[in-house]
C-alpha positions in Angstrom: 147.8 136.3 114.2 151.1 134.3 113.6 152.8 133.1 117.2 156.1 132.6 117.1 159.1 131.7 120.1 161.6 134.2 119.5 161.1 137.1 117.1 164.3 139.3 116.3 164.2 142.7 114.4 166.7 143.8 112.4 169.0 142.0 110.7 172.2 143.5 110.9 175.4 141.5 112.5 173.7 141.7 115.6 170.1 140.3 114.4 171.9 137.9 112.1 174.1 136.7 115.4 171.3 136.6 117.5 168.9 134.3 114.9 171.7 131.9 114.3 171.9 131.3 118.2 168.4 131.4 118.7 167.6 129.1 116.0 170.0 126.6 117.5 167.5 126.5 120.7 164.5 126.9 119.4 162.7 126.0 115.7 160.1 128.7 116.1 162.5 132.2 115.3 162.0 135.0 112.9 163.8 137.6 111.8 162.5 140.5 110.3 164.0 143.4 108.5 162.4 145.5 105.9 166.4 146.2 104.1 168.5 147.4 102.7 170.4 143.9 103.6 173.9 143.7 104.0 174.8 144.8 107.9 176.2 148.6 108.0 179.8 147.4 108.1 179.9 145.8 104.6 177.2 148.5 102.8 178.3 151.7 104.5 180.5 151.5 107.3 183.7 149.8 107.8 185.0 147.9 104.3 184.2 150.8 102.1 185.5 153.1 104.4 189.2 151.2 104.1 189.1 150.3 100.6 188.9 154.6 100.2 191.6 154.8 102.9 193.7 152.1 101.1 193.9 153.8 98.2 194.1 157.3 99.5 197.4 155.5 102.0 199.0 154.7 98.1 198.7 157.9 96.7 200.1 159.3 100.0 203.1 157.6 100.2 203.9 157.7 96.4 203.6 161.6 96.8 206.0 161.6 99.6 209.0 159.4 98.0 211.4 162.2 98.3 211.9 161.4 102.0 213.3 158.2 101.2 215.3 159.6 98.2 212.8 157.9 95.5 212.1 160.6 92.6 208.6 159.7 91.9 206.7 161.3 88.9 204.1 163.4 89.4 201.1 161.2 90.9 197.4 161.6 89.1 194.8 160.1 91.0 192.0 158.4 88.7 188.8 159.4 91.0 186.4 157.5 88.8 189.3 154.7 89.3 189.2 154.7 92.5 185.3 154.7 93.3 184.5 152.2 90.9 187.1 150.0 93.4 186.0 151.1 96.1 182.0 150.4 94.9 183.3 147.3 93.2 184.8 145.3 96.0 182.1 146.7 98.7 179.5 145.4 96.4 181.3 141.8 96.9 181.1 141.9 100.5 177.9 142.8 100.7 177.1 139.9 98.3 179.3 137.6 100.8 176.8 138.7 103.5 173.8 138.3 101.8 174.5 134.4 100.5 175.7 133.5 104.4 172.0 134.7 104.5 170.9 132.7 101.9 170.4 129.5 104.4 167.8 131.1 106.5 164.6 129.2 105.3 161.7 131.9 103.6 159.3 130.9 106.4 161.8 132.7 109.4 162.4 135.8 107.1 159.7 138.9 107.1 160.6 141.3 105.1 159.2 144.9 106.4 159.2 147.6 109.0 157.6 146.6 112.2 156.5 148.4 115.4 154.9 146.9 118.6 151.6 146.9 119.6 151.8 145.9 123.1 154.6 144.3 125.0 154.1 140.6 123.1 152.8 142.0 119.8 154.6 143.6 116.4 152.5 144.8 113.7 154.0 144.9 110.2 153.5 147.4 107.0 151.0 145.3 105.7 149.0 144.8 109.2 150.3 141.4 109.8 150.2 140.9 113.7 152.8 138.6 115.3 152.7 137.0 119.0 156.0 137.1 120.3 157.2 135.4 123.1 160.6 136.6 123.4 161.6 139.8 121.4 165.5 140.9 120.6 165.9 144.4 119.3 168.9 144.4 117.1 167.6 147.6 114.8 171.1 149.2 114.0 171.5 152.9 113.8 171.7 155.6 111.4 173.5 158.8 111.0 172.8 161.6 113.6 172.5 165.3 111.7 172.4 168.3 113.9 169.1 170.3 112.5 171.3 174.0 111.4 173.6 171.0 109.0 170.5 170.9 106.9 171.0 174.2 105.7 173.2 173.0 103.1 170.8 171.5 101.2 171.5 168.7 98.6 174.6 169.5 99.0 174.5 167.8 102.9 175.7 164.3 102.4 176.3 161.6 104.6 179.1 158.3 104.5 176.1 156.3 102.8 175.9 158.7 100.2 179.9 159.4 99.4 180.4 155.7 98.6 178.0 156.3 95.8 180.2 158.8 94.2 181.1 158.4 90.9 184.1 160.4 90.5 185.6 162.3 93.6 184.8 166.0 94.0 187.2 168.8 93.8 186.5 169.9 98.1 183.9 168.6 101.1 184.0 170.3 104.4 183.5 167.9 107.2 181.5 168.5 110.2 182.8 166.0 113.0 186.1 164.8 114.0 185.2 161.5 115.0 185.9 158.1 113.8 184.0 158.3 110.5 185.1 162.0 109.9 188.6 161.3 110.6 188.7 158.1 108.4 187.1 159.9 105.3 188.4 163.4 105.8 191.6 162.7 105.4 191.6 159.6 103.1 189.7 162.8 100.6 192.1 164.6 101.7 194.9 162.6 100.5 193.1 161.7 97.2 193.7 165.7 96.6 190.2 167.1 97.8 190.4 169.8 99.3 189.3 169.4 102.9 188.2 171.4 105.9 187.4 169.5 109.1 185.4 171.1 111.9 184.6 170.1 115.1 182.8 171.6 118.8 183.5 170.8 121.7 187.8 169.9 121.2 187.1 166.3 121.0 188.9 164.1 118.1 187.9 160.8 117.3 187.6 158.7 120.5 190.9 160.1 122.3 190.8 161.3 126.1 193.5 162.0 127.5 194.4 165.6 126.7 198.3 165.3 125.7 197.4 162.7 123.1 194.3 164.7 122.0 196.7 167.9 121.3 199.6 165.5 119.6 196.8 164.2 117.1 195.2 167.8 116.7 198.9 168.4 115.2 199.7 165.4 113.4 195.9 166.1 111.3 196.3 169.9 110.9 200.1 168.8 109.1 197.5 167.7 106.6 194.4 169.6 106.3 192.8 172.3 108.2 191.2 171.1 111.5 189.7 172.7 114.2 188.0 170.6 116.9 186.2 173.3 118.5 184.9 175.5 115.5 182.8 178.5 115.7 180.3 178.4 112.9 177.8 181.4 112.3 176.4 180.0 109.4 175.8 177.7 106.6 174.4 178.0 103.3 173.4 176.4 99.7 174.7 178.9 97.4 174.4 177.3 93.6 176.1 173.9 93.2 177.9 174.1 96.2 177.9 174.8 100.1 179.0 178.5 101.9 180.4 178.4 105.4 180.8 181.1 107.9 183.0 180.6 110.5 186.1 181.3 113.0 189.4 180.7 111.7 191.7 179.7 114.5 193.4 182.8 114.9 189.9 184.4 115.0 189.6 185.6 112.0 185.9 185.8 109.8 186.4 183.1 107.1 183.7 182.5 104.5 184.8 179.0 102.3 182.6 177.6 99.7 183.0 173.6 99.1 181.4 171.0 97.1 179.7 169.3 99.5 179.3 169.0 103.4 180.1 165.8 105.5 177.8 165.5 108.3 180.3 162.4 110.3 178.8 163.7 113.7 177.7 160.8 115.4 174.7 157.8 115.0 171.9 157.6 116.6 170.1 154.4 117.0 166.9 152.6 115.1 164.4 153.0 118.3 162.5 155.7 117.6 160.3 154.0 115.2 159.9 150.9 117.3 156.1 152.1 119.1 158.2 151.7 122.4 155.6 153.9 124.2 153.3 150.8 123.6 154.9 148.6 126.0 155.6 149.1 129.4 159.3 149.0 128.6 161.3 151.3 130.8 163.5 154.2 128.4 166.4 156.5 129.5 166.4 160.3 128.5 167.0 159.3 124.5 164.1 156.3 124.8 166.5 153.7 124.2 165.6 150.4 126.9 167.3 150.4 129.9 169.0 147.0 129.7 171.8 144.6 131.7 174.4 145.0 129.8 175.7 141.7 130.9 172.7 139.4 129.8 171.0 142.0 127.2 168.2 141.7 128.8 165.3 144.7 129.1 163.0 146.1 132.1 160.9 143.3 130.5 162.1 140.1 130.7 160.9 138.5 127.7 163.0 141.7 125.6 166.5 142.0 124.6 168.4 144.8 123.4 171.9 143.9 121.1 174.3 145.9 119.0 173.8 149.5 117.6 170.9 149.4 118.7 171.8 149.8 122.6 174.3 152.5 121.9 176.6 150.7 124.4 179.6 149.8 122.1 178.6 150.5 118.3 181.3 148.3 116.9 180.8 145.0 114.6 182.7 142.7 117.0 180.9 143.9 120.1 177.8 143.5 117.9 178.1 139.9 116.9 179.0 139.4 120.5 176.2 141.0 121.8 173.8 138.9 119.1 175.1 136.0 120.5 173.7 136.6 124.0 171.1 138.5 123.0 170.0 135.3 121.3 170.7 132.5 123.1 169.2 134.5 126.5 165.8 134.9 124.4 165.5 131.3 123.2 166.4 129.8 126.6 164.2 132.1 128.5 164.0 132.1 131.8 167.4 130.7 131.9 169.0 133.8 131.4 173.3 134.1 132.0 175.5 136.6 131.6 177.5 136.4 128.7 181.5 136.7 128.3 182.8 140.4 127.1 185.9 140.7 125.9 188.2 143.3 126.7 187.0 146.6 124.7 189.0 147.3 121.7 188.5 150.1 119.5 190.5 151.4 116.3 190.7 154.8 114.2 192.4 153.9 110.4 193.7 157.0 110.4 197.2 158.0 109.8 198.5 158.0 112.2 196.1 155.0 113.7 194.3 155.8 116.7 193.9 153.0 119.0 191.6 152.3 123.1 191.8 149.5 124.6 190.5 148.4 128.2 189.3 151.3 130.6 188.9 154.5 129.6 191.8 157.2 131.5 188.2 158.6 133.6 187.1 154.9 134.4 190.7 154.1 135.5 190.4 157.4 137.6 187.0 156.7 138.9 187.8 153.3 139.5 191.5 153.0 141.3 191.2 156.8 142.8 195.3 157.0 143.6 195.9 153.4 143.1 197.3 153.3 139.6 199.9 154.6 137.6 200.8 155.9 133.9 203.3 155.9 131.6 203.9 157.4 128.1 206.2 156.4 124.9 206.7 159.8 121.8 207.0 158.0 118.9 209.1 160.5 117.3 212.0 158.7 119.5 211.4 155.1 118.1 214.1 153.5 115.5 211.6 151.6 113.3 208.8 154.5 113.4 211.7 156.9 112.0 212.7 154.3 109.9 209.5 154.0 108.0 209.2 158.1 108.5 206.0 157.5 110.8 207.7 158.9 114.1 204.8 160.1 115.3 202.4 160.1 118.0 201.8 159.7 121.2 200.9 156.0 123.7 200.0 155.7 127.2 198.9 152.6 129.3 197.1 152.5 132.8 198.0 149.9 135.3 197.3 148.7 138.8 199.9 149.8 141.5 201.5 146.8 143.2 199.7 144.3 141.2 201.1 146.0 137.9 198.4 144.6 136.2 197.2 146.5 133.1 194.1 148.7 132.9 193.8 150.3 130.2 195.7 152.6 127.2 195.0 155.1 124.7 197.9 155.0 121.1 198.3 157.8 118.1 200.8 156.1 116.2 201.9 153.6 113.8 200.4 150.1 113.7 198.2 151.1 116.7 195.9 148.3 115.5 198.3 145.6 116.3 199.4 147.2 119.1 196.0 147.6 120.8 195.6 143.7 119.6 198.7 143.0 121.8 197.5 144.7 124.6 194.1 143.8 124.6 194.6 140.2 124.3 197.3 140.5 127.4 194.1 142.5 129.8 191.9 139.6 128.7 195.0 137.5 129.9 195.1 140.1 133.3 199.0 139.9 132.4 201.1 142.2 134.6 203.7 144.8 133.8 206.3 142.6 134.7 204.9 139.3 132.3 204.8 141.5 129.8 208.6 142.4 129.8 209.1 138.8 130.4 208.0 138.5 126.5 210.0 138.1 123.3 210.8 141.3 121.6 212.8 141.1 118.1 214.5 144.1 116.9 214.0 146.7 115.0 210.0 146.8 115.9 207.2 149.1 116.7 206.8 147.1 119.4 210.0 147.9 121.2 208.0 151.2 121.8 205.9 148.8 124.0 208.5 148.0 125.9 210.2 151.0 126.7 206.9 152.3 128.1 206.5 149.0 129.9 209.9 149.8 131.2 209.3 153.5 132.2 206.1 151.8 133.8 207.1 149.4 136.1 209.2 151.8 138.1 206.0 153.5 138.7 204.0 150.4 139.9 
């Protein structure tokens, strides 16, 4: 039986975090994680996912010339070109991860699958017990597959498997409007695979308010055939390839056949594995730890929850964050404090960009009843969106009545990542309405956008 201080499984951006701040409170920390190494973002998730989308934005733009009077020849997109990039350069940032990993000494690495025995003790693969005083969870997730998906057979892939491709294939239908299915549909899509995107339920990627959900459910179908609320009566492996029954919009019986079928519907996190029904931990209705998600910390007090893990906010920067409290909570145990959380940012590298920052429109609503008011900004009436022909899309931001102070906002459009940067770092800053118009604003931007919202805002306030 090995005893150790702090033991922390998984190591992802949240276990890596979480060991680094442990370690810098206590000697005795271990991190385990049975691989493969290299945190989601860098192997599977995030740079892969933008290196497609970079080249897919090339090959986009180069096609559509004529709008600026440019008389581009015919564009012929290398597929075996472009994945050997795309594996190329992922492969370096994975390697960047794992040498930042190279400095954790051998003896605070185990390298295997673990589950728990009791509430203090893991078990590995090969039987090893460990005493644990203090226990961070910081197991990731994977993706989530709907049971009738499997249907298609070998033909059912998920992200992790299309960054593996070789050459791109000639058409993928994608289950799943979300983040991931939005990114890679239509950065195929745009490489000149032929894509159908289908969805249940109406929602698309992480929008909520319902005027911007219907301006992006134009914007996408401009490009490819999505429906965000799909009827689908079957699926099937027929040969090399993948047969889908469904609803057309207008309601009529469509049968396509497609290469392969995207499964982007969702992630589930690494719990279910854990033994959890061996400690007295207490589980919500999907057996993931109830938790403070202030200080990280369990229905036990000597466990902490961090990352994808939680399900709270699956994103890297709210990971690392969470690592960080996770870890230093554990290793000063029992002097446990609530750690800083920024204001939450979220971004869809789509085209356009889909951007959330600050409270959600039903937080806002649950939270100020009557006492806040909204404004909107149409892109298609900017100068510097129609300048660079990306006048579209839709932007609204929630603020406090009387204070004017801002709440929250949801943006389609262009440069929505800097724009949700902007605005997130003014919430953090609680600026009001009126600071904000107070603020330089050079001409011709996107940002003047901002401030003609701002504008249409503060007469509201």
């Amino acid at each position: 039986m090995r005893h150790v201080k702090v033991a922390i499984i998984g190591a992802g951006s949240a276990g890596l975090t979480a060991y680094r701040q442990a370690r810098q409170h206590s000697d005795s920390v271990v991190l385990i994680d049975s691989g493969p190494l290299g945190t989601t973002c860098a192997r599977v998730g995030c740079m892969p996912s933008k290196l497609l989308i970079a080249a897919a934005d090339i090959a986009w733009h180069a096609r559509h010339g004529a709008t600026f009077g440019l008389d581009i020849p015919q564009i012929h997109v290398d597929g075996k070109a472009v994945m050997n990039r795309v594996r190329s350069l992922r492969d370096r940032f994975v390697g960047k991860v794992l040498k930042g990993m190279e400095g954790i000494p051998a003896e605070d690495r185990i390298s295997s699958r673990v589950h728990f025995v009791s509430d203090h003790e893991l078990q590995t693969e090969t039987g090893e017990r460990l005493q644990a005083e203090r226990i961070v969870i910081a197991t990731g997730s994977r993706p989530s597959i709907p049971g009738f998906l499997h249907a298609a057979g070998d033909r059912l892939l998920i992200n992790d498997d299309l960054f593996e491709w070789e050459e791109l294939p000639e058409s993928v239908v994608v289950f799943g409007p979300g983040v991931i299915g939005l990114e890679l549909g239509q950065a195929l899509s745009r490489l000149g695979v032929r894509i159908r995107m289908l969805g249940v339920g109406g929602a698309i990627g992480p929008i909520e308010d319902g005027e911007i959900r219907q301006a992006a459910h134009q914007c996408f179908n401009g490009e490819f055939p999505l429906d965000a609320d799909a009827s689908v009566s079957a699926i099937r492996q027929v040969g090399p390839g993948v047969e889908v029954d469904f609803l057309d919009t207008d309601g009529t019986p469509c049968t396509e056949t497609f290469d392969y079928l995207l499964a982007a519907t969702g992630r589930r996190p690494n719990v279910d594995n854990l033994g959890l029904g061996n400690t007295a931990l207490k589980l919500d209705e999907h057996g993931i730890p109830l938790f403070d998600p202030t200080t990280l910390q369990c229905s036990l007090p000597h466990i902490f929850i961090a990352g994808d893990a939680n399900n709270h906010l699956p994103l890297l920067h709210e990971a690392s964050d969470e690592g960080a409290i996770a870890g230093r909570n554990a290793a000063r145990l029992p002097d446990v404090e609530p750690g800083h959380r920024t204001t939450p940012l979220a971004v869809v590298f789509s085209d356009p960009q889909i951007a959330t920052v600050g409270l959600r429109p039903s937080q806002v609503e649950q939270q100020y009843a009557n006492h806040f008011a909204v404004a909107s900004f149409n892109f298609n009436e900017q100068a510097r969106a129609k300048v660079l022909a990306k006048d579209r899309g839709l932007m609204k931001i929630w603020a406090e009545k009387d204070s004017g102070r801002l709440l929250g906002a949801e943006i389609l459009g262009p440069d929505a990542e800097h724009l949700a940067h902007l605005l997130a770092w003014s919430m953090e800053q609680h600026l009001s309405v009126d600071q904000l118009l107070a603020m330089p604003y050079y001409h011709p931007v996107i940002e003047e956008g901002l401030r003609s919202l701002l504008r249409d805002l503060k007469t509201l306030i």
